[in-house]
N, C-alpha and C positions, 0 to 999 in steps of 0.2 A: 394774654398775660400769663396763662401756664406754662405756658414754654419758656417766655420769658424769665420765668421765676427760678423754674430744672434748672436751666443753663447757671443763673447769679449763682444759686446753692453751690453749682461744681464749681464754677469760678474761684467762689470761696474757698471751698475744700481745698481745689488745689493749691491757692494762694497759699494756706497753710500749710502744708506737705512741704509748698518748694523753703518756705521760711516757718523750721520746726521751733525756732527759739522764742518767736514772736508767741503772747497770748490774745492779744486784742490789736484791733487798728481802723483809724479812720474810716470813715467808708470814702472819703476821696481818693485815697491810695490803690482804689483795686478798680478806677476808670480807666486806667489805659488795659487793664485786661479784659476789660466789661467792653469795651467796644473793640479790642482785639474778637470777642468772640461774638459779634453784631449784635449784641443790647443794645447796646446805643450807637448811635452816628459821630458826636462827638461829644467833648467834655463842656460844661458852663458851668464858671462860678464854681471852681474847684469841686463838682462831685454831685450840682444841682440833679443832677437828671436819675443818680439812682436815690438819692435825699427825697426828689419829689416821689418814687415807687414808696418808700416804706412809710413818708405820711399817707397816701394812699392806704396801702395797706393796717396802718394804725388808723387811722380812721374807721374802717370797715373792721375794724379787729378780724383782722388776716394777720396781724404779723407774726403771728404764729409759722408762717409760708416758708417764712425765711429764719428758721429758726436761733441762728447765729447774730440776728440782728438785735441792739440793744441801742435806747436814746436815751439822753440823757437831757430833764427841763431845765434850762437857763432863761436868762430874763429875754434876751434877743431871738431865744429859738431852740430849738432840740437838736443836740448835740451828736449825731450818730456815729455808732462802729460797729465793728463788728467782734465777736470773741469766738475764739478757738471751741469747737466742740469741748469736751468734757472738761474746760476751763471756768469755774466761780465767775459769776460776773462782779466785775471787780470793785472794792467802794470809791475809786476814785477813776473821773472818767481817760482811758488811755494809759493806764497803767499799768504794763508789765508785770503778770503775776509770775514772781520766782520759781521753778519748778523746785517741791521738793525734794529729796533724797527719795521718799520712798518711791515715788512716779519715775528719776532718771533710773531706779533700778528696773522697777519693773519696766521700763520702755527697753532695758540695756538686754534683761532676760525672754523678750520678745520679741528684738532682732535675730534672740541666738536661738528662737524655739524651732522646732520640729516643722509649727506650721509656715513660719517666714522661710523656712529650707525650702522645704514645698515647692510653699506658690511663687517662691525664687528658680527651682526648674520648671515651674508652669511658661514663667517668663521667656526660658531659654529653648522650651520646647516648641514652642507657638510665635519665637521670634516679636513679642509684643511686652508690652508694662504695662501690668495689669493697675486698674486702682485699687490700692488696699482702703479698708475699712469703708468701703463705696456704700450710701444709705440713698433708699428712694423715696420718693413722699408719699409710695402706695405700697411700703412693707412697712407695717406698724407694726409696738411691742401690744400689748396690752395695756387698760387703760389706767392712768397713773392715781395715786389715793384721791386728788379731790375729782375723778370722776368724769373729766373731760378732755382733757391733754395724753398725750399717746406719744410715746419716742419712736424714732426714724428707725429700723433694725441695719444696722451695718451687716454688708457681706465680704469674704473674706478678701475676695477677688475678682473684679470685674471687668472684661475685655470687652468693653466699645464695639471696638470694629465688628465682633463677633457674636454681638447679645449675647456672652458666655460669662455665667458666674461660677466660681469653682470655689469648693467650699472643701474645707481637710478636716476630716476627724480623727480625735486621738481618746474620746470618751470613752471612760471603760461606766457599765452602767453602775445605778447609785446603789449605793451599799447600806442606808441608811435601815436601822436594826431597833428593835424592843432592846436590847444591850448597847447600844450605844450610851455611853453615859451622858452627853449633851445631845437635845437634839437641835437637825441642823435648821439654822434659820429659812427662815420661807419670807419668799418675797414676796412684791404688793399687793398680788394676785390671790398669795394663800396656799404657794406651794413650794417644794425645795428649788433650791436653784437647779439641780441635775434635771428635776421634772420642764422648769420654765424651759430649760435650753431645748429640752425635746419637743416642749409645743412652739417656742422658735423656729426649731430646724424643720418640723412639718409645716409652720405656717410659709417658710419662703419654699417649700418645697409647692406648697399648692399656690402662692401666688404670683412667684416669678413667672414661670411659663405662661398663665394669664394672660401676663402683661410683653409676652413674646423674648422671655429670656433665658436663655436653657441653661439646667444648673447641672452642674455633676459633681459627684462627691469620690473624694479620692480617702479611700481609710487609711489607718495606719497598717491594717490588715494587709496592706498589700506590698508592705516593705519585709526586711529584716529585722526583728528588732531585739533588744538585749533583755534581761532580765526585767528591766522596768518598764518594758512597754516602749522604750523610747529608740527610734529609728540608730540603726547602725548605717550609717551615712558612707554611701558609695557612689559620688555623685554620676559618674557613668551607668552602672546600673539603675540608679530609678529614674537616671532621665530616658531611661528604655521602657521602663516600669511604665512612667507616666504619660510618652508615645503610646505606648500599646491601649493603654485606658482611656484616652484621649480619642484613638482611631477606634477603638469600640464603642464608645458614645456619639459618634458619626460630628465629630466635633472638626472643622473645617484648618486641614493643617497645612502650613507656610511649602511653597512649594522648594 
């Protein structure tokens, strides 16, 4: 059933990637992917066979497995779907949460960042599409205030065929100061955010390979860049940049 489980999770994921507008949906709507990818043999009763997995799972309070998964009590039975990562679950069941303003911008200034440049010539250099924001269910964050529950850690970029995650940093370290007039908030753990991201980026440093997946870190150090630290974009040149760093991490390139 753990395998079984890996696979629904990416299913999911991907479902969402391919349809970014959607926030929630059915769980009968992602059977023809779910047996596209041999979960199941075929469909029953529009969506029985992954409905009967997550009462399983609710039962056993597993559903935590499938974290994307949410039911909803009606008088004839529990109404399942599934919802978008970083999407509210919403008060009404299959409802379309509107994206706000501030989420399409920040999505619009995250296509246009530094790291989407990137892991966009990673794409071109290795001939492959990586998965963005790829999460495993054995890279955990830290554990969350009530003490038991723990988030998935997303990595930047993850090539399948390759066990290859590539992760871009653009961190300049924290600067937080006895003059700083505010200080800066600390998260659930009890430490700044610049701190958390550095025991993140250690923790999948030491647990990916564990689990047979080699990471490699591309800095910004190793571009051009302008007064702000931010890449001066030559895309011929750092797709040379990023071969050479690529073929130095003995990382397995397209022939």
């Amino acid at each position: 059933m753990k395998k079984e489980i890996e696979i629904i999770n990416e299913v999911i994921e991907l479902y969402f990637e391919a349809n970014p507008t959607l926030s929630i949906v059915p769980v009968k709507e992602l059977m023809p992917a779910l047996i596209a990818a041999d979960v199941f043999r075929k469909d029953e009763k529009k969506g029985k066979p992954i409905r009967d997995v997550l009462r399983k799972l609710d039962k056993t309070e597993e559903l935590h497995l499938i974290p994307t998964a949410h039911g909803e009590e009606k008088e004839l039975g529990t109404h399942w779907y599934f919802v978008k990562p970083g999407t509210p679950k919403p008060e009404t069941a299959y409802k379309q949460q509107a994206p706000s303003v501030k989420r399409l911008e920040a999505e619009q200034l995250r296509l246009l960042s530094d790291e989407t440049y990137i892991i966009d010539l990673c794409d071109t250099v290795l001939q492959k599409k990586a998965q963005r924001q790829k999460r495993f269910p054995f890279l955990l964050g830290d554990y969350h205030k009530d003490g038991r529950t723990r988030t998935q850690l997303p990595v930047e970029a993850y090539y399948a065929s390759l066990n290859l995650v590539i992760e871009y940093t653009n961190r300049e370290p924290d600067t937080d100061s006895d003059f700083d007039e505010k200080p800066k908030k600390k998260t659930a753990s009890g430490v700044s955010r610049d701190e958390q991201r550095r025991i993140y980026d250690s923790r999948r440093a030491e647990v990916l390979p564990k689990h047979g997946i080699q990471l490699v870190w591309i800095s910004y150090e190793s571009f051009k860049l302008d007064g702000s630290n931010c890449l001066v974009r030559n895309a011929e040149k750092d797709l040379k940049t990023i071969e050479t760093l690529l073929k130095t991490e003995g990382v397995e390139m397209p022939d």
